[in-house]
N, C-alpha and C positions, 0 to 999 in steps of 0.2 A: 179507587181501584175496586173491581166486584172481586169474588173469589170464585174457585171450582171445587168441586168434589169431580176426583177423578171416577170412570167407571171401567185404568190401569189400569197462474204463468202461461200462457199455451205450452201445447205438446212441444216440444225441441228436439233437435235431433238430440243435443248432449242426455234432454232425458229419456230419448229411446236407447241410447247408448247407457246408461246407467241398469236399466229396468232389463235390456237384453245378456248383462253379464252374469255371469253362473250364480247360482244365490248359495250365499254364505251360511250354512248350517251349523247349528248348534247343538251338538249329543248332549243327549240325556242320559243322568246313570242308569236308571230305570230301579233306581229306589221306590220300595211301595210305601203308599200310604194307607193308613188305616182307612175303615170305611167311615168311620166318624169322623174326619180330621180336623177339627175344629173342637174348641176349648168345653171339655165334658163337662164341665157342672152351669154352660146356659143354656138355657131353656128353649128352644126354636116355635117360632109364632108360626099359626095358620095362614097368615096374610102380611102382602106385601105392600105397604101404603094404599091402602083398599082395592088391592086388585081384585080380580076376576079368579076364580079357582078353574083352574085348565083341566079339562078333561084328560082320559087317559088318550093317547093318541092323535089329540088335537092340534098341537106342535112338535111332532115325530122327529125334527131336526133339532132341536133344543140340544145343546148338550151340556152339561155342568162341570166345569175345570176345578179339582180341588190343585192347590200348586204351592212348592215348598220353596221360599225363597235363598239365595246365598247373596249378601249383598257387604262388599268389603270385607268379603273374608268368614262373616258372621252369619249363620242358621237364624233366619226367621221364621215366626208359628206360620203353618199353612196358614191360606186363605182362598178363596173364590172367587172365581168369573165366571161367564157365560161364553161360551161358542155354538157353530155352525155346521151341522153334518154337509158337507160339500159332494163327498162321493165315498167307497167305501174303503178310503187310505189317506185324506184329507180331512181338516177340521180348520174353520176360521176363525179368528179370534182377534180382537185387538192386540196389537203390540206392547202396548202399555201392561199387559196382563204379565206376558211372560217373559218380559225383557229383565235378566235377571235366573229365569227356575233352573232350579237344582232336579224337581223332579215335578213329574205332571200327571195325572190322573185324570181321565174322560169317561164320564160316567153318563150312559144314554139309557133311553127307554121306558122312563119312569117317571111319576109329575111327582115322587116323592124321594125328596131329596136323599134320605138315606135309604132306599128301598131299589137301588138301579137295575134293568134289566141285565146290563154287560157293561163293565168297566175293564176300561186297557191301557196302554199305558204310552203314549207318544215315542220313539225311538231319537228326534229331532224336533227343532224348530228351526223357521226361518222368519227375520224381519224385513218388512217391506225395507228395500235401502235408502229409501229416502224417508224413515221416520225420525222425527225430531221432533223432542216434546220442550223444547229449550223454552224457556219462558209462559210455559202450559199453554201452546200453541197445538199441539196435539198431533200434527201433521205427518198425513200419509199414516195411519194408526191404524196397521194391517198388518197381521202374521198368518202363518199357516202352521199349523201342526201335524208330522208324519206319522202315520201309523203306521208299523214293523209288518213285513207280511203275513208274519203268523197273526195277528192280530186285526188282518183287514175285515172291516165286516160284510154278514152278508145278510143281504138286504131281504133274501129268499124265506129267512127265518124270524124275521123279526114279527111277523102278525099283527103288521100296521104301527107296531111301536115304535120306530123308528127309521126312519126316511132321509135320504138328502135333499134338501132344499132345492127349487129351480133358483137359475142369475137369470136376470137379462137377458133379451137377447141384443145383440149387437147391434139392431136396430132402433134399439132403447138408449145407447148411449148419450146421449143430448135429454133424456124427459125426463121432467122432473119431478113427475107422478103429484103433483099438487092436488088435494082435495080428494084423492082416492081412500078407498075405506080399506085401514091398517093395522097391525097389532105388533106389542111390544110385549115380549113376555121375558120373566126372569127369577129367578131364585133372592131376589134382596134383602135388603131391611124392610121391616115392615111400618114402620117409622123411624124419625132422627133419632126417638128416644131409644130405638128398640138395641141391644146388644149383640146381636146374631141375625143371619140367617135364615128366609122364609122355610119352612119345612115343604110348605108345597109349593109348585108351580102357578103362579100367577099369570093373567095379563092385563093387557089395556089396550081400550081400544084407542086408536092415534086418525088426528089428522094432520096429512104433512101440509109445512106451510113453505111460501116463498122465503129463498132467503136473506132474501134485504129485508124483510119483517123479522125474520130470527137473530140478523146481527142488529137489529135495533131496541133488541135487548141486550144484548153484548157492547155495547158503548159501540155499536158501529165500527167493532174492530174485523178486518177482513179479511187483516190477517190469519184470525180464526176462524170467521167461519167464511170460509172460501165455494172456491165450486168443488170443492171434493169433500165436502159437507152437504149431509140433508138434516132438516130439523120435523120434528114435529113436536104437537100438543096435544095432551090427553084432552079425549071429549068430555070425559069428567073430571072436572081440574082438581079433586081430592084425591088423583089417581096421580103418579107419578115416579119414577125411578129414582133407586135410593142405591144406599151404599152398596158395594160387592153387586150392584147390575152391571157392570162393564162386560160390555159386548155380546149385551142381549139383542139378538136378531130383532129388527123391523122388515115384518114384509105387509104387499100387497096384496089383495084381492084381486083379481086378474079370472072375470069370468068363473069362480071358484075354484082358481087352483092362487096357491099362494106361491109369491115370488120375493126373493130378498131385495131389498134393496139400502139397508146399511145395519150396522153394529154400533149398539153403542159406546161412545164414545167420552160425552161430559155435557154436563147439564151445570145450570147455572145455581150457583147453592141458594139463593135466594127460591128458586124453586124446585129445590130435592125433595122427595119424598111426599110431593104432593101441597107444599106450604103453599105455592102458588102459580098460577097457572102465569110461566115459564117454560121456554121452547126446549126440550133435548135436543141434543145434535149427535148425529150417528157419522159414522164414515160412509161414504157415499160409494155402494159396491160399482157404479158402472164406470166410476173413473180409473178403476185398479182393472181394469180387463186385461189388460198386455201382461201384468205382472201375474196373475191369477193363473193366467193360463200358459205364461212362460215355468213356475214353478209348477203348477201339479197336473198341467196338461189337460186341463178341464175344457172340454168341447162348448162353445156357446154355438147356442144355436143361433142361426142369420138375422 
């Protein structure tokens, strides 16, 4: 059996039925977290398994999840993921991230982790209803995050610092962007060995592959990586996502405008952090359109 490090059918009518029922929200207390929230005496590295240092407003949609867990009862230390600026009262994120938070903090604007332009604080969450990570199958590994109205942003003031990202358009649903020029950016470890979080914003450049070449690194299990999985591989294979990247956006180049097309999801520990050139797998954003747009009303274009 290989391992993961988490980076936590046809259409049917039953599952239009499922996808079309009210979605089930989760209140937050809106407990604040410090601005440091992570354990004060390590040390934070400039680099992420040799990424790229990201300019300031290069990835305007990045956003950085600090999140405080309650799990059986018990207070766990915050921790990190990455999410999606979607529009100015939505954020995307894996489900694996916040299945579980007691309290969540979105910090945009910034390629420096502790230096954000605007941090606020979710009111809610929802999980895609059909996630199931039962036997680290991963599936359907999509949440959304609600910003409170006092706290919607506005995009008039941000002075290029932040952006919501383009989806697809619904003509895209079936492509599977093979061999288009990509990037993967995130806040991670900067190696296996490393004990913390990147200080700065990272990337890497990706190229996505088929995915009958990415489950043939996965034992050919298809159960995991299905069609609602995309994978790719860094062009530099000492480049690669490491712990606390969960649900760093992958998008496309698209005539130079960038476009998402999945969130990190689980990479294969044999190739975390760059050990070896090993496929990531993202959740694949055009297969969640119904759900997407049945929760936060997000207009795709034709």
């Amino acid at each position: 059996m290989f391992g993961f490090w988490t980076f936590c059918v046809l259409f049917t009518a039953t599952t239009a039925a499922v996808l079309n029922q009210p979605s089930q929200f989760v209140k937050i207390n809106g407990e604040s977290l410090p601005k440091n929230a992570f354990t004060p005496h390590l040390k934070l590295k400039p680099r992420i398994a040799n990424g790229n240092r990201a300019e300031l407003g290069s990835f305007p949609w990045h956003a950085s999840l600090a999140i405080k867990y309650r799990i059986d009862g018990s207070e766990m230390d915050p921790t990190f993921c990455s999410g999606t600026i979607l529009n100015e009262k939505w954020i995307l994120t894996p489900a694996q991230c916040i299945k579980g938070a007691k309290a969540i903090r979105v910090d945009i604007g910034s390629v420096d982790i502790n230096r954000p332009l605007i941090s606020v604080y979710p009111d809610a969450f929802t999980l895609h209803p059909q996630y199931d990570n039962s036997n680290n199958k991963f599936k359907n590994n999509l949440a959304l995050l609600r910003l409170p109205e006092k706290s919607k942003l506005d995009f008039t003031k941000s002075e290029g610092r932040y952006a919501p990202i383009r989806l697809p358009t619904r003509r895209q649903v079936d492509e599977t962007f093979e061999g288009m020029e990509s990037y993967f950016s995130g806040f991670g470890y900067p190696s296996i060995h490393s004990t913390n979080v990147s200080e700065h914003l990272l990337f890497a450049e990706q190229v996505i592959i088929p995915n009958t070449a990415c489950a043939a690194y996965y034992g050919n299990d298809l159960e995991l990586v299905t069609d609602k999985v995309i994978c790719s591989l860094s062009v530099n294979v000492r480049q690669g996502p490491c712990m606390n990247d969960a649900g760093g956006p992958l998008v496309v180049n698209e005539f130079g405008t960038h476009t998402l097309v999945g969130l990190l999801s689980f990479v294969h520990e044999k190739g975390s952090c760059g050990r070896q050139a090993t496929p990531a797998a993202f959740t694949r954003v055009t297969k969640h359109f119904q759900w997407i747009e049945n929760v936060s009303g997000y207009q795709f274009r034709p």
